[in-house]
C-alpha positions as CSV (number, residue, x, y, z in Angstrom):
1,X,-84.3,-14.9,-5.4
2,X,-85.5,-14.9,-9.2
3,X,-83.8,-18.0,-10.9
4,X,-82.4,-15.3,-13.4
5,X,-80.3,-13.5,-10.5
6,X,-78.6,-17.2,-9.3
7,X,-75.6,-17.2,-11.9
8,X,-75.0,-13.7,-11.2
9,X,-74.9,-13.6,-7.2
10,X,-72.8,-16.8,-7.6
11,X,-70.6,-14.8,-10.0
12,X,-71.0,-11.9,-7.7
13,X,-69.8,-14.6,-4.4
14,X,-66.7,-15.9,-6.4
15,X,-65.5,-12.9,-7.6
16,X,-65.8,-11.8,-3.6
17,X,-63.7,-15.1,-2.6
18,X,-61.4,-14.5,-5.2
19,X,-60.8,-10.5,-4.2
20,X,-60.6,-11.7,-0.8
21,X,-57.7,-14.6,-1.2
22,X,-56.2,-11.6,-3.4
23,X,-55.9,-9.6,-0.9
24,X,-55.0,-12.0,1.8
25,X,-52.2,-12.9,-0.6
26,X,-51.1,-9.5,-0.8
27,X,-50.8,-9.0,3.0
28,X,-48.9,-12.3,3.5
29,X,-46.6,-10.8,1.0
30,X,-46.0,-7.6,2.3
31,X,-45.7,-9.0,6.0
32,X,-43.0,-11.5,4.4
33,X,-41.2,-8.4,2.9
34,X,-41.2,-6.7,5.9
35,X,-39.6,-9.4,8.4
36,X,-37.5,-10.2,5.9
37,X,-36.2,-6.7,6.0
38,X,-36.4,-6.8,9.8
39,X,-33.7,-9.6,9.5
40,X,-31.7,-8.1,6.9
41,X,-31.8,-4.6,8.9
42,X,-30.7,-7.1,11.9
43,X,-27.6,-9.0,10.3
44,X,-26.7,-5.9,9.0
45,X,-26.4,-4.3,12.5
46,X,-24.4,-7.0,13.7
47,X,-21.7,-6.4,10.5
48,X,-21.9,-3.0,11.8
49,X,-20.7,-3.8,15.3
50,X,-18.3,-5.9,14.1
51,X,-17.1,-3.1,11.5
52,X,-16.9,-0.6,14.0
53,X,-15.1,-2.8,16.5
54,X,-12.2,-3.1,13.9
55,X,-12.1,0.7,13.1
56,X,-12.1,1.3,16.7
57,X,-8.9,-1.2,17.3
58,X,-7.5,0.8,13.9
59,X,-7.4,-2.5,12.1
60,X,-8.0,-1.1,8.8
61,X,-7.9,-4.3,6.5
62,X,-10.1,-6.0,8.6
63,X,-12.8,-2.9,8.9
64,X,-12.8,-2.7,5.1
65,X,-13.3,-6.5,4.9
66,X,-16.5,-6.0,7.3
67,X,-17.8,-3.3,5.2
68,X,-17.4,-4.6,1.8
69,X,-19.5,-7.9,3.4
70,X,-22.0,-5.9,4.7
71,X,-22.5,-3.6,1.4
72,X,-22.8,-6.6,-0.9
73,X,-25.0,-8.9,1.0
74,X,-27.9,-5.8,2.6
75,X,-26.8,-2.6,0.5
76,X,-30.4,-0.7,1.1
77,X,-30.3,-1.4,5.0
78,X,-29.8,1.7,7.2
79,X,-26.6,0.3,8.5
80,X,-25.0,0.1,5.4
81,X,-25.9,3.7,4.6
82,X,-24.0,4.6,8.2
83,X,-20.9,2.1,7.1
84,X,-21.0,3.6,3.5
85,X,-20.6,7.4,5.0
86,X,-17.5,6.0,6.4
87,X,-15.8,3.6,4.1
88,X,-13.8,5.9,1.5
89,X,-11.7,6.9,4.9
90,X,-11.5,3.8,6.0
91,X,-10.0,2.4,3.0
92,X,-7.6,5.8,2.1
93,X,-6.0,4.1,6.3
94,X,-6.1,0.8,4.8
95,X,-4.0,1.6,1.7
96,X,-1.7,3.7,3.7
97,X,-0.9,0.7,5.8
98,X,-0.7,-1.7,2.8
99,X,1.4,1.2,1.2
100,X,3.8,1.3,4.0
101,X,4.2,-2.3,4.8
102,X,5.1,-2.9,1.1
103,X,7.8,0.3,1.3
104,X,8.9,-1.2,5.0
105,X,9.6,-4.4,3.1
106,X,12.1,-3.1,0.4
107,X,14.6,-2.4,2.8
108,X,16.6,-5.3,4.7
109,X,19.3,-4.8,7.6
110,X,21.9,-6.3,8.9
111,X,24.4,-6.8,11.3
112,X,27.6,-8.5,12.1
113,X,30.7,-8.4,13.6
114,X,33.8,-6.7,12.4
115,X,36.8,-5.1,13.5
116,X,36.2,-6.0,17.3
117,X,32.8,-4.2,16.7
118,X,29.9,-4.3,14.9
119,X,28.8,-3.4,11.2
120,X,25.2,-1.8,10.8
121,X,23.8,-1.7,7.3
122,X,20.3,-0.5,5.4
123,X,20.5,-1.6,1.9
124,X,17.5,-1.3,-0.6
125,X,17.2,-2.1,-4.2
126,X,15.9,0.3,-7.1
127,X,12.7,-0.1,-8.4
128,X,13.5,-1.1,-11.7
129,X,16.9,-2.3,-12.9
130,X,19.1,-0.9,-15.2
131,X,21.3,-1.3,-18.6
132,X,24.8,-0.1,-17.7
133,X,26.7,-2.0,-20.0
134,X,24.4,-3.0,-23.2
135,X,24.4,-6.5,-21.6
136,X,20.9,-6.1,-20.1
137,X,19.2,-4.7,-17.0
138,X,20.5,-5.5,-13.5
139,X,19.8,-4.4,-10.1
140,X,21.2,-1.9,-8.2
141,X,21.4,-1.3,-4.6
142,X,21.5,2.0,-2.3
143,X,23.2,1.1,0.6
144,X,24.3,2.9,4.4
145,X,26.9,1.3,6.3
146,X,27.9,2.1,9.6
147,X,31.6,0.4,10.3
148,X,33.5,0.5,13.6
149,X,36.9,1.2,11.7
150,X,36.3,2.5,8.4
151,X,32.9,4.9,9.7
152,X,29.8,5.5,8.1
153,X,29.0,5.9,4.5
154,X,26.8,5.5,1.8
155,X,27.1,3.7,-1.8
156,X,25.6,2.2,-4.6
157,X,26.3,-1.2,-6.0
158,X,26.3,-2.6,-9.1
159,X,26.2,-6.4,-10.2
160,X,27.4,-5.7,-14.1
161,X,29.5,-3.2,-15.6
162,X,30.9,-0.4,-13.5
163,X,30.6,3.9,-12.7
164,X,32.7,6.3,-14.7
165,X,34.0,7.9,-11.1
166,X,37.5,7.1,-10.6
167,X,39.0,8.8,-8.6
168,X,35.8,11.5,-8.5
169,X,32.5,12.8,-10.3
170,X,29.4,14.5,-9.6
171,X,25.6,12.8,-9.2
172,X,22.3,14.2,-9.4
173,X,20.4,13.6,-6.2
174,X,16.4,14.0,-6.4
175,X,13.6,13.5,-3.6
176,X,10.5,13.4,-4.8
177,X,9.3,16.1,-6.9
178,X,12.3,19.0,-6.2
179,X,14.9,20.0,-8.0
180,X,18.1,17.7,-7.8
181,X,20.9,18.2,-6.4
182,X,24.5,17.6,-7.5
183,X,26.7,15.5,-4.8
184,X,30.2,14.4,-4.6
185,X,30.6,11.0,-5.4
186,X,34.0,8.4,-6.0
187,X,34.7,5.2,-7.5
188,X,37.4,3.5,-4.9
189,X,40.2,1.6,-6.8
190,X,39.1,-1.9,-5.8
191,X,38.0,-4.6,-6.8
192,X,36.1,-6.4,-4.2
193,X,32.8,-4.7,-5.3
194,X,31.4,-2.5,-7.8
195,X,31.1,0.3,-5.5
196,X,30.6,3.9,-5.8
197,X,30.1,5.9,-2.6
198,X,28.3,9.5,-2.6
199,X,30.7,11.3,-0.3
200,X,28.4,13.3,2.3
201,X,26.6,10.3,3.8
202,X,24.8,12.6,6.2
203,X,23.2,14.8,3.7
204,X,22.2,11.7,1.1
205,X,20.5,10.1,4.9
206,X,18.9,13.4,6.1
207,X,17.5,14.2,2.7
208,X,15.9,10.5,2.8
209,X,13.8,11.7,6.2
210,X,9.9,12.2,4.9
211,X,10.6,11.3,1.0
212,X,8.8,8.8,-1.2
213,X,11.4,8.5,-3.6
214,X,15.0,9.3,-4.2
215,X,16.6,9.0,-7.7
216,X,20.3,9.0,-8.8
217,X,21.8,10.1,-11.9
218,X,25.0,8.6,-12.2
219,X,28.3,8.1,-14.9
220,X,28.9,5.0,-16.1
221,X,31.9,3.5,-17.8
222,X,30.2,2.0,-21.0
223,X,29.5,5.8,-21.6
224,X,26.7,8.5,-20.6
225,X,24.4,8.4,-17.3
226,X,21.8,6.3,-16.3
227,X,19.0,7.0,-13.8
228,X,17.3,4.7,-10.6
229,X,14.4,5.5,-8.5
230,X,14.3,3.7,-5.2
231,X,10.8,3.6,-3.1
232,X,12.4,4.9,0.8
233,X,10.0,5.8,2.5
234,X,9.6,2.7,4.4
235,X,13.3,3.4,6.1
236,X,12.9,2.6,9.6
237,X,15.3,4.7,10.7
238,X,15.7,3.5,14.0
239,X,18.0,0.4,12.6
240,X,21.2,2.7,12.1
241,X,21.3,4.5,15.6
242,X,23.6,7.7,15.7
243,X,23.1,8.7,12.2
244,X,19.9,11.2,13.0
């Protein structure tokens, strides 16, 4: 070889190492790549079992938990895309059941003895309290009682103030969205509570059956009406036998 064509096959010979560990580089890279989605493709499987394991037991929460794991740590996997098709119902279940275990909570029961029998209640608070006396807001209860002398009946209680219904009035009665209804209601002359009973029981307890919400309009002494909202639907109806 002329001395004059040395520097360029040398050039030529390192230029050909260099394109070589190039690509070599390249394919150590892409081989990386590709096992490492191999593994990603292989966790996110197993978050897929374990996500259809609690959908299949109906354990909501815990199915949601699975899938938001898996969609934040391998979102581009194919087993995300299958858990993604599915997650919007999965979570509309899991709020119902959060929904109706916060509802189910509102309401306590109780029972104890009277009269040589027993006394069955469901009481529940309003979702807000209210100003019935320009002294601030206070809670009010909705409660139904069943008692073995006096019989069933349903009433609201105030801690402050009192209800313009002695000996009678009228209160608007509202589930959900429809139209209210005006009920019978009377203030007993007692004062061992500050009670106000809506005379048909049954109606004010069938009318509960499927709602949401019931609100009261109801006369009070310091003047004018005031309004609650109670959250019902998580009545277990159940607790106060013989009233269905």
């Amino acid at each position: 070889m002329p001395a004059a064509a040395r520097p360029l096959a040398a050039a030529l010979f390192v230029a050909s190492l260099a394109l070589a560990g190039c690509q070599d580089r390249e394919t150590q890279a892409a081989a990386q790549a590709q096992a490492q989605a191999a593994a990603a493709e292989q966790q996110a499987i197993a978050g897929e079992r374990d996500f259809e394991a609690a959908v299949a037991a109906e354990n909501w929460a815990l199915a949601k938990a699975q899938a938001d794991v898996l969609l934040s740590r391998h979102p581009y996997t194919e087993a995300a895309g299958r858990v993604r098709a599915k997650f919007d119902e999965v979570r509309r279940r899991g709020d119902a059941v959060r929904e109706q275990a916060r509802t189910a909570a509102l309401w306590s029961y109780d029972t104890r003895p009277a009269d040589g029998g027993q006394q069955v209640s469901a009481a529940i608070y309003a979702r807000d309290p209210v100003d019935v006396d320009g002294r601030g807001a206070k809670p009010v209860r909705l409660i139904f009682r069943d008692h073995p002398s006096w019989g069933r009946s349903s009433y609201l209680v105030l801690e402050a103030g009192d209800f313009d219904c002695y000996p009678s009035c009228r209160v608007e009665v509202a589930i959900d969205d429809a139209a209210p209804r005006r009920m019978a209601a009377n203030r007993p002359q007692t004062d061992e509570a500050i009670a106000m009973f809506i005379d048909d029981e049954k109606a004010l307890w069938r009318l509960l059956d499927g709602a949401k919400t019931v609100s009261i309009v109801f006369p009070v002494e310091a003047g004018g009406t005031r309004t609650v909202v109670f959250e019902v639907a998580g009545l277990d109806r159940a607790r106060m036998p013989g009233w269905e």
